[in-house]
NUGU-432041 format. One record per residue: residue in three letters; x negated, y, z of N, C-alpha, C in turn. Coordinates in pm, whole numbers, plus 50000, padded with zeros to 5 digits. Atoms other than C-alpha are relative to their C-alpha. Example, Ala and Ser with C-alpha at 12.3 -4.5 7.8 and 13.67 -1.06 7.14 Angstrom:
2
ALA499114988150000487704955050780499105012050000 SER500824988149994486334989450714500775010950073 
! end
This chain:
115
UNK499164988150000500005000050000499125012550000 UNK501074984649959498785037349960501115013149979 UNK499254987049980500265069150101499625014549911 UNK500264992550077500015102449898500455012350097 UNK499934985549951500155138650117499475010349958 UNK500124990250054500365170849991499985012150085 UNK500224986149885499615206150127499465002449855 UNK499954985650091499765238949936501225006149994 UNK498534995550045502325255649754500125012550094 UNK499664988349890504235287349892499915006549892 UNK499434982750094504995324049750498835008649923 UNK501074993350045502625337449518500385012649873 UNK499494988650088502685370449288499674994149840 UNK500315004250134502925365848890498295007049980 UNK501314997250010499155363848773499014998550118 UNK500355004449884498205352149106499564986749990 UNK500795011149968496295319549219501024990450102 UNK499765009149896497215289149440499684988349943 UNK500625012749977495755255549496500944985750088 UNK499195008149933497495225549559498784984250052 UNK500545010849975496225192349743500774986550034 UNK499185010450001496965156249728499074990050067 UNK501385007049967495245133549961500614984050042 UNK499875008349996495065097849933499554989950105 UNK500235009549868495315068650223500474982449963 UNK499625015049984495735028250267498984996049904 UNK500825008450106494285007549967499865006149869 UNK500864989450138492685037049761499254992649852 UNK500895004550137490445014449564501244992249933 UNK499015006150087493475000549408500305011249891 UNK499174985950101494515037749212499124995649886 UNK501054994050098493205041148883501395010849898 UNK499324986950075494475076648749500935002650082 UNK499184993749889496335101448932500895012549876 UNK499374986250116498885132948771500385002550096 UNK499424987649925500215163848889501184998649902 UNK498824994050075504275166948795500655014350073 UNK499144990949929506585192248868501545000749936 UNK498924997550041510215197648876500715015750000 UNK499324990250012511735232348793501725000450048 UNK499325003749996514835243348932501454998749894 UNK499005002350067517945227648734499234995649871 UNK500765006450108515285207648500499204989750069 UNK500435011849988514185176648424498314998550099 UNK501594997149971510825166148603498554996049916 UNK501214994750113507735175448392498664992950027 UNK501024998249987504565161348344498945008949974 UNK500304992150077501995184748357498325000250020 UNK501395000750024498375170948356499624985850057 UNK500355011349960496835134548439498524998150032 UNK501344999849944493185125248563499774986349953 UNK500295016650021491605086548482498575002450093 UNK501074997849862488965077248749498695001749934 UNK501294996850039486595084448524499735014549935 UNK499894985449984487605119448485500295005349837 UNK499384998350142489235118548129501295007550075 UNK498934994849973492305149048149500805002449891 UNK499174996950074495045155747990500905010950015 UNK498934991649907497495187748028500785002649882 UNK498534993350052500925197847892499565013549947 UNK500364983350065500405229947623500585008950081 UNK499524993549883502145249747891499295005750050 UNK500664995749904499435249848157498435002049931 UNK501325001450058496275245947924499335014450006 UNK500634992449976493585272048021500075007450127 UNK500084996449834494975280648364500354989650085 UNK500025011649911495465248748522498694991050012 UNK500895009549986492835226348639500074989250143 UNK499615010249872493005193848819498544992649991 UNK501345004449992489865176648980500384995150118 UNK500125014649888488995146149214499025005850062 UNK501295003149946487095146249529500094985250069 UNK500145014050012486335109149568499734994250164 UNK500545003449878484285113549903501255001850106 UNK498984993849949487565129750022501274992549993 UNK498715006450008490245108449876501105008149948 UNK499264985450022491615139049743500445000249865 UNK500134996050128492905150849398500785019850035 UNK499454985349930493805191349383500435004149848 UNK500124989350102495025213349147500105017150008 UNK500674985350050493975249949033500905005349936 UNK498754995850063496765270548947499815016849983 UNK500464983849998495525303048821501195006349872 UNK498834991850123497605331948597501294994450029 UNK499025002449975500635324848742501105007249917 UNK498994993950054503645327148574501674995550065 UNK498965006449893507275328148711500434989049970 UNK499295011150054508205298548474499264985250062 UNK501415010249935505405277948677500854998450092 UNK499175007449856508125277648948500714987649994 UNK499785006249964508855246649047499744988150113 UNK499725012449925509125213249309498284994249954 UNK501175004550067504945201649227499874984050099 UNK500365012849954504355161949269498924994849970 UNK501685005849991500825144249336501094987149910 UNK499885012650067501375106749151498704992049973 UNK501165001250043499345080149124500114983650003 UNK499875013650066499055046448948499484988950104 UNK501075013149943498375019049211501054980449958 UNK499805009150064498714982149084501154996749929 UNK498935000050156501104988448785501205005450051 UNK499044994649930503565004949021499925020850020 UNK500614986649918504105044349110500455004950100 UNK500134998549839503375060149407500025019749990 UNK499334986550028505085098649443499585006850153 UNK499624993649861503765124449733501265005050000 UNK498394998849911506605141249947500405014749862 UNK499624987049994506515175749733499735010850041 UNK500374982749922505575211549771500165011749899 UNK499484990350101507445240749615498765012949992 UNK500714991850079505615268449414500925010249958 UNK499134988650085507725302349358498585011149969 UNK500534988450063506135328149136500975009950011 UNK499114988649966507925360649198499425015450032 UNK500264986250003507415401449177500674999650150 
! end
């Protein structure tokens, strides 16, 4: 089994920064590849970037050039980098992460962009 906890998120100004974290517990060496989703409200939920443990990424044309997601390994961690905020970036943000052909969803942590 492996748990997934999140911390970040919260009220940030458009063109503003925030950092999200996802930290991984139980039978870690089982993951291979982790993603960041998010759900907007009154929309479907979005993928919007993936990781492979060997640090191959992928991101949704959306976030490309201000998002960045990165592993710390020693940590158990995966985070993401949420720069240039825009209000359409608001939504519900979920850690995910592939352990033995099954998925595994942290709890959640909302993201409003707002003047």
């Amino acid at each position: 089994q492996v748990q997934l906890v999140q911390s970040g998120g919260g009220l940030v100004q458009p063109g503003g920064s925030l950092r999200l974290s996802c930290a991984a517990s139980g039978s870690i060496f089982s993951i291979n590849g982790m993603a960041w989703y998010r759900q907007a409200p009154g929309k479907q939920r979005e993928l919007v970037v993936t990781i492979t443990s060997g640090g191959y990424t992928n991101y949704v044309d959306s976030v490309k050039g201000r998002f960045t997601i990165s592993r710390d390994n020693a940590k158990n961690t995966v985070y993401l980098q949420m720069n240039s905020l825009k209000p359409e970036d608001t939504a519900v943000y979920y850690c995910n992460a592939n352990w033995r052909g099954l998925e595994v969803w942290g709890q959640g942590t909302l993201v409003t962009v707002s003047s």
